[in-house]
C-alpha positions as CSV (number, residue, x, y, z in Angstrom):
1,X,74.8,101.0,81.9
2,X,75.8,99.9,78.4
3,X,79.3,99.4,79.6
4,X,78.1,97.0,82.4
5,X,75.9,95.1,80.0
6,X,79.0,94.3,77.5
7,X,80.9,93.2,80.4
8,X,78.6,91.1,81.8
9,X,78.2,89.1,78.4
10,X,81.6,89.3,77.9
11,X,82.3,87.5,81.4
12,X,79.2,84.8,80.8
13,X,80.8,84.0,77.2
14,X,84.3,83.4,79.4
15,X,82.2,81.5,82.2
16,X,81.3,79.4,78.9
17,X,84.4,78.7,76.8
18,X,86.6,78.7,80.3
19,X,85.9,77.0,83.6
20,X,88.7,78.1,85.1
21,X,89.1,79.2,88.9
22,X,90.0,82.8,87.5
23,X,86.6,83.0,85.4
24,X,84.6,81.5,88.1
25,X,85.9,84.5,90.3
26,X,85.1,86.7,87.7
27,X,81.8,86.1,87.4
28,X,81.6,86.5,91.3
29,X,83.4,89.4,91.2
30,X,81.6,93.2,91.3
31,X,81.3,95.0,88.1
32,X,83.9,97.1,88.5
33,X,86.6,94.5,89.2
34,X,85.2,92.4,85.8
35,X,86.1,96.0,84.0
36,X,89.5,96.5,85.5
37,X,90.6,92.5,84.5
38,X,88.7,92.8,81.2
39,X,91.1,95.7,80.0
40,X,94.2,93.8,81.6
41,X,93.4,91.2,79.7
42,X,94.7,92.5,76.2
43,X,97.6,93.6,78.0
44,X,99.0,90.7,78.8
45,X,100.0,87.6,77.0
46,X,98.0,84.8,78.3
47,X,95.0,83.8,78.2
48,X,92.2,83.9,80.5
49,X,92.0,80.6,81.4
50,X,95.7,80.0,82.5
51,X,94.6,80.5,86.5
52,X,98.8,80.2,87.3
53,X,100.0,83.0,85.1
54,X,97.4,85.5,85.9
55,X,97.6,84.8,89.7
56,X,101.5,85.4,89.5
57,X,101.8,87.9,87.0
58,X,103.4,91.2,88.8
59,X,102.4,93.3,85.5
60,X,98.3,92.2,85.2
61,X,98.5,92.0,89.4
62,X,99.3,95.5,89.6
63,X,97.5,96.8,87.0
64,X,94.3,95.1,88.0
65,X,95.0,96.5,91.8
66,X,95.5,99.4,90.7
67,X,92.4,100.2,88.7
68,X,90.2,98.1,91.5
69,X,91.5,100.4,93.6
70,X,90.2,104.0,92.1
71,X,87.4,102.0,90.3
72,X,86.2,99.8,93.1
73,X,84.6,100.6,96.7
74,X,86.8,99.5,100.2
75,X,83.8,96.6,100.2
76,X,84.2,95.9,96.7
77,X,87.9,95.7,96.6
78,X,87.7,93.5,99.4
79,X,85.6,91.0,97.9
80,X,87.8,90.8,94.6
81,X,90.5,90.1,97.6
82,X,88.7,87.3,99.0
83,X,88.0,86.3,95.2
84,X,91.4,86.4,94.0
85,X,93.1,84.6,97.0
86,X,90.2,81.7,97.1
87,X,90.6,81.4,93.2
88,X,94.4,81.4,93.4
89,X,95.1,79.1,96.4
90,X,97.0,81.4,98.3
91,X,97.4,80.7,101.3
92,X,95.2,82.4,103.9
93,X,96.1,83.7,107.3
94,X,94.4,82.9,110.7
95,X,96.9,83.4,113.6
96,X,93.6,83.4,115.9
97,X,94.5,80.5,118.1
98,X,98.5,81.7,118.5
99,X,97.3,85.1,119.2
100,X,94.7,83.7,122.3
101,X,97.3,81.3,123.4
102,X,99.8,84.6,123.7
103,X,97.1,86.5,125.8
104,X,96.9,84.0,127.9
105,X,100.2,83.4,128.9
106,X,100.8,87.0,128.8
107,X,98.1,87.2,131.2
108,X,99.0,84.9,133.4
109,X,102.9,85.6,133.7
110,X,102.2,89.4,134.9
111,X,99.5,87.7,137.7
112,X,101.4,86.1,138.6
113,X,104.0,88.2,139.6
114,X,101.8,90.9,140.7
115,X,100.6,88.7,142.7
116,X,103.6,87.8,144.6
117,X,104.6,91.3,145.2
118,X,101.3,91.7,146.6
119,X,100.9,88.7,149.1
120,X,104.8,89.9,150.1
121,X,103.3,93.9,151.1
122,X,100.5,92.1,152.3
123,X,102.7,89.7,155.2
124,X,104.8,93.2,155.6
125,X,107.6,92.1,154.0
126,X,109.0,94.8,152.7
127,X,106.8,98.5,153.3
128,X,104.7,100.0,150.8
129,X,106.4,102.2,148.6
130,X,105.3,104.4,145.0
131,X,106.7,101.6,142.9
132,X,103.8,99.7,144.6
133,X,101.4,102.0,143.7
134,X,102.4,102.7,140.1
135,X,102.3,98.5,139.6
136,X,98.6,98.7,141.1
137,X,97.3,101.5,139.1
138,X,99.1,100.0,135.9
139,X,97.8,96.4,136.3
140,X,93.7,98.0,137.1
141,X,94.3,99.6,133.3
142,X,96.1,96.5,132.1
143,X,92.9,94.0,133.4
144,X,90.3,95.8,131.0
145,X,92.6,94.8,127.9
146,X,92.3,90.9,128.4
147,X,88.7,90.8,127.4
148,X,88.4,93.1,124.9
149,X,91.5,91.7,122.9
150,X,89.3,88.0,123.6
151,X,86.6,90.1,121.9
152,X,88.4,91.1,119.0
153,X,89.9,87.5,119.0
154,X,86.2,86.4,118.1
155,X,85.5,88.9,115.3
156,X,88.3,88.7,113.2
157,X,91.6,89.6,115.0
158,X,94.5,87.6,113.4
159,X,92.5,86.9,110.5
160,X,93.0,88.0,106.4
161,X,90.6,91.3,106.5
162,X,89.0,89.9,103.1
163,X,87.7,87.3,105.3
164,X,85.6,89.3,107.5
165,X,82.3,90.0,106.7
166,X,81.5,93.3,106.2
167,X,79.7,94.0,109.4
168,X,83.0,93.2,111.3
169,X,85.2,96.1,109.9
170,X,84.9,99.5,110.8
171,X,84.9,101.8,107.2
């Protein structure tokens, strides 16, 4: 309790004297995370409000991951993610839209040819054989996948999982 107290007056005195994107995170951030950067800090040889250096720097990166990682929950840690990345301007990644167009054309392409083979067997063509058979059963267990991959699509498929609200990842 004490040791939550000092770090929240520590952070508020940085929110004062800094307003940085890094400090602004850091006051967003879960108490654990605002312990893990505020023993970084001393470690490394920047100061807090230099945004650039502590969102490049491998050695604080990795040893404020590290500790957010024993000290923090999977919730937690993704939140100091989300914090981090929006703070840092890292890019984010939303591949959403490709992924739906790819289903779709992936959809259509094995129709299409299934349904080919299938107007050919149905004119009598060619006979009925097992390959026939194999190609129905396998496109009746493909068919399911279509919607539920257009379900995922809508929460959070292709998307940065520090994104997602909580209620959309299975912990």
């Amino acid at each position: 309790m004490r040791a939550s107290l000092v770090s929240m007056l520590l952070v508020g005195a940085v929110r004062l004297v800094s307003g940085s994107a890094f400090t602004d995170a850091l006051g967003a951030a879960p108490e654990c995370a605002v312990t893990c950067a505020l023993k970084a800090l001393p470690q490394s040889p920047c100061t807090i409000d230099n945004t650039t250096w502590l969102c490049t720097n491998p050695v604080f990166n990795g040893f404020v991951g590290d500790c957010v990682k024993t000290a923090c929950t999977v919730q937690e840690a993704l939140t100091v993610t989300n914090l981090t990345w929006t703070a840092c301007g890292f890019p984010l990644t939303d591949t959403t839209s490709t992924a739906r167009y790819t289903l779709i054309f992936l959809l259509i392409l094995p129709v299409s040819f299934f349904a080919v083979r299938m107007i050919a067997r149905g004119l009598h063509l060619t006979t009925w054989g097992v390959e026939d058979t194999t190609i129905v059963l396998a496109f009746i267990f493909f068919l399911p996948l279509v919607p539920i991959t257009f379900v995922m699509l809508n929460y959070g498929l292709g998307q940065d999982i520090f994104k997602l609200h909580p209620c959309q990842i299975t912990m």
